[in-house]
Phi, psi and omega in degrees: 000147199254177216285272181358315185281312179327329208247344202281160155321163189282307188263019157247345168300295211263000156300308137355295177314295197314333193287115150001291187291336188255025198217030162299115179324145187290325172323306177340285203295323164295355179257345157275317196268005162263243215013280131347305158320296202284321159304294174313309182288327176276336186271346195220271159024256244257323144323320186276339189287302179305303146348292187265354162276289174318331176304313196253021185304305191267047162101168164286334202266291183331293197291318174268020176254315176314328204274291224282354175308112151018286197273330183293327202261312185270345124356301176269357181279306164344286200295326178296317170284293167311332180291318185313313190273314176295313147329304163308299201314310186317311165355288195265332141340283220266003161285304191302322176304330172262328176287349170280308188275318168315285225273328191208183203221146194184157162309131168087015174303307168323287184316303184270001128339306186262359151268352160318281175292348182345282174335308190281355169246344166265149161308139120001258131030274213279310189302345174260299171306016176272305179279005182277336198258350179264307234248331235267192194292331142295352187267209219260008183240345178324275172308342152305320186271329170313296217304351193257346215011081173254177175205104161305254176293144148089024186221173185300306189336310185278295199320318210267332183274341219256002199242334172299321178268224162039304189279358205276341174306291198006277194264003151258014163253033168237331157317317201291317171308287189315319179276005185256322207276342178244036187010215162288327183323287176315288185308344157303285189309313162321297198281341172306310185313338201099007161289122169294178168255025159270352155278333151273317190320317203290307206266340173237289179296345167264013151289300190326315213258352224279319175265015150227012153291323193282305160305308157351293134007272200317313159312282224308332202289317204293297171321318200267326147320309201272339172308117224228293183333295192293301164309301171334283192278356172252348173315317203108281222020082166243112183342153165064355199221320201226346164322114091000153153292337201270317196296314202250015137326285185326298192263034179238305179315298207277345174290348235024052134305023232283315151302355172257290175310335166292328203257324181274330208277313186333268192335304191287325160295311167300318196293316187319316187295332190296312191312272188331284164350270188337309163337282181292354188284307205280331207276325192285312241254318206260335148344283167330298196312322205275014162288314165319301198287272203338000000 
């Protein structure tokens, strides 16, 4: 029993004893935290352990000549320009969407709740051939566009929008919770003060939102690196000009190239522990803030 229960009153005590949820035979709890332990060490673990051991099988001098490869340097250059371009968008999409749906009440809220969340119930997949049947050669801009002679599918344009789609839940469904749970009050209170509302958002709702804006962020960026569905199918995959990271694993994998696939998976794996690391910092950090405030 812990000090806190000690000091608690006699009847939060003895509701506490009483409680169910709280009188698991000590066997439980060690047979759910090796559960848990085990589940971990194999689903996440022990991929990753395989991941950086096959990388370095033939050496070090393998594994960095695979990274210095030609066709590898445009891949993250790829992979990079999208995130680069998509993330912002996402940025500024999922602030106005949440600062729309937290903050006022309007016709269509639902709706656009429920396009929000789309990305997570459509395929991948399904969602890069959605821009194959509006952009591609055959689709319903297809011939405007030869003829205009843009290019779209199988070029950066579709990578970038197929990366676009697939990451935009992100940051306003990490937004949207946070900002409904800390209502109106402050940004109210502002505009009574006289605060335009770019003074307010600056000066009250983004301190409020700021480490969890910041996580948000941090997913969309990892997804939008790691994404393999959607770009699979508006890519092409012609070497040096439309690979991603995750495609040219895929075709380093299917040549048997397994070490340079493996040393390239590497990479998309550090980023995944960098996620993680980032995470628990901002998870800790927005702790710290609400002890302050508190």
């Amino acid at each position: 029993m812990s000090a806190a229960l000690h000091l608690a009153p006699p009847r939060a005590r003895a509701k506490y004893q009483d409680n169910p949820a709280t009188r698991e035979a000590p066997w439980v709890r060690r047979a759910l935290l090796i559960l848990g332990l085990g589940f971990f060490a194999i689903f996440l673990v022990l991929p990753l352990v395989a991941v950086f051991t096959e990388a370095l099988r033939k050496g070090w001098a393998v594994y960095f000549a695979s990274l210095a490869d030609e066709e590898t340097f445009s891949a993250i250059r790829l992979t990079l320009i999208a995130a680069a371009i998509a993330v912002p968008l996402n940025l500024v999409f999922g602030l106005s969407a949440s600062w729309l749906i937290a903050k006022h009440e309007f016709r269509g809220k639902q709706l656009l709740i429920t396009l929000i969340d789309l990305p997570f119930s459509v395929s991948p997949v399904v969602a890069g051939l959605m821009y194959v049947l509006i952009f591609g050669a055959q689709g319903w801009f297809g011939p405007w566009l030869q003829a205009h002679d843009v290019k779209i599918i199988f070029a950066v344009p579709g990578i970038v929008l197929a990366t676009v789609l697939v990451t935009f839940p992100f940051v306003a469904r990490e937004l949207i919770p946070l900002m409904q749970a800390q209502g109106r009050d402050e940004e109210e209170a502002a505009t009574v003060l006289g605060a335009s509302g770019w003074q307010t958002f600056r000066r009250v709702t983004l301190p409020n939102i700021k480490w969890g804006l910041l996580y948000g962020v941090i997913l969309c960026n990892a997804r939008a690196m790691g994404e393999f569905g959607a770009v699979s199918v508006v890519s092409g995959h012609v070497r040096g000009l439309t690979n991603t990271l995750p495609l040219h694993v895929e075709i380093l994998y299917n040549e048997y190239q397994f070490a340079a696939a493996f040393a390239v998976a590497s990479l998309l794996a550090l980023l995944a522990l960098v996620t993680l690391v980032i995470k628990q910092f901002i998870e800790w950090r927005a702790g710290q803030s609400t002890t302050k405030d508190a």
